[in-house]
N, C-alpha and C positions, 0 to 999 in steps of 0.2 A: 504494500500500500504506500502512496506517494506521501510525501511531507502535507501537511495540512496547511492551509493558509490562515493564517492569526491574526488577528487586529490587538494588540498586549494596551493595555492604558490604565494609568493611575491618576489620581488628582492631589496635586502638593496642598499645602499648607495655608496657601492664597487661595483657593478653588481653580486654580487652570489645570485644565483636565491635559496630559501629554500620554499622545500614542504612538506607538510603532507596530509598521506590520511587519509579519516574518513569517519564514515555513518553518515547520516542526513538524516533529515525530510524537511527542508528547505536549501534556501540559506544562511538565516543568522546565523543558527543554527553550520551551516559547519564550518563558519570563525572562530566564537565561539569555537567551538571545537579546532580548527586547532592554533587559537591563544593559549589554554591552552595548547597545546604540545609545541610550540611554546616558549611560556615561561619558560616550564620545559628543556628544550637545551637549555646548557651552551653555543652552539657555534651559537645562533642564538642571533642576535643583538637587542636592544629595541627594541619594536614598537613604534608608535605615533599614535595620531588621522587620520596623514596623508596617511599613508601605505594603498597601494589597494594592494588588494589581486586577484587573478584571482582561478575561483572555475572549475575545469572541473568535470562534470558530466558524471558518464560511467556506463554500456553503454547506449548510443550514448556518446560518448565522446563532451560535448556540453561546451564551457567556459564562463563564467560571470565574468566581473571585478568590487570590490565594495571595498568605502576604510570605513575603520576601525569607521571612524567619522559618517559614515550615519548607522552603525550597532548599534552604541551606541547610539545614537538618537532616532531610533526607539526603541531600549530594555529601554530608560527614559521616553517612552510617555503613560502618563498615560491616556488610555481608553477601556472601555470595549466593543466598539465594537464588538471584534473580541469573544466577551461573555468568560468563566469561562477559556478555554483552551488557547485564546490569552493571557489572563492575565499569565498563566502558564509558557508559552513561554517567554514573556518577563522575567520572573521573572526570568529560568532558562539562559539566554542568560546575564541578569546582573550578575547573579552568576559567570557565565563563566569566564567571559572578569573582573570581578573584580573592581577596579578603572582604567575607561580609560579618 
């Protein structure tokens, strides 16, 4: 199945709503992404652990809200359940986001 198309957006501390679109494979994959654009814009403000982000998925234009602290929690949980390709994922999803 192909990457999904995402529309990622949070609203800062002023109310201006800032969004990025991106492909992804998952949910958390998306924030990930959408945080490293994020970061790269000057005119978007920190984040924190706290920031939820809302993920709309299209199409079906479908929204998920998830903050920042539960994406990094799970890209620090070290188990192989999810066998060779979980580990992968997490590994890329810390890449991502960096130090959060």
């Amino acid at each position: 199945m192909p990457p999904a198309r995402c529309a990622v957006s949070f609203t800062d501390l002023e109310g201006v709503v800032h969004e990025a679109r991106v492909h992804a494979d998952t949910l958390y994959e998306a924030v990930a992404l959408a945080v490293a654009d994020f970061r790269r814009d000057k005119l978007v403000p920190q984040l924190d652990s706290s920031t939820e982000f809302t993920v709309a998925v299209q199409p079906p234009r479908i929204e998920h809200r998830i903050r920042l602290s539960q994406i990094a929690k799970w890209a620090q949980t070290n188990t192989t359940r999810e066998g060779p390709a979980g580990i992968t994922k997490r590994h890329r999803i810390r890449t991502l986001l960096g130090n959060v």
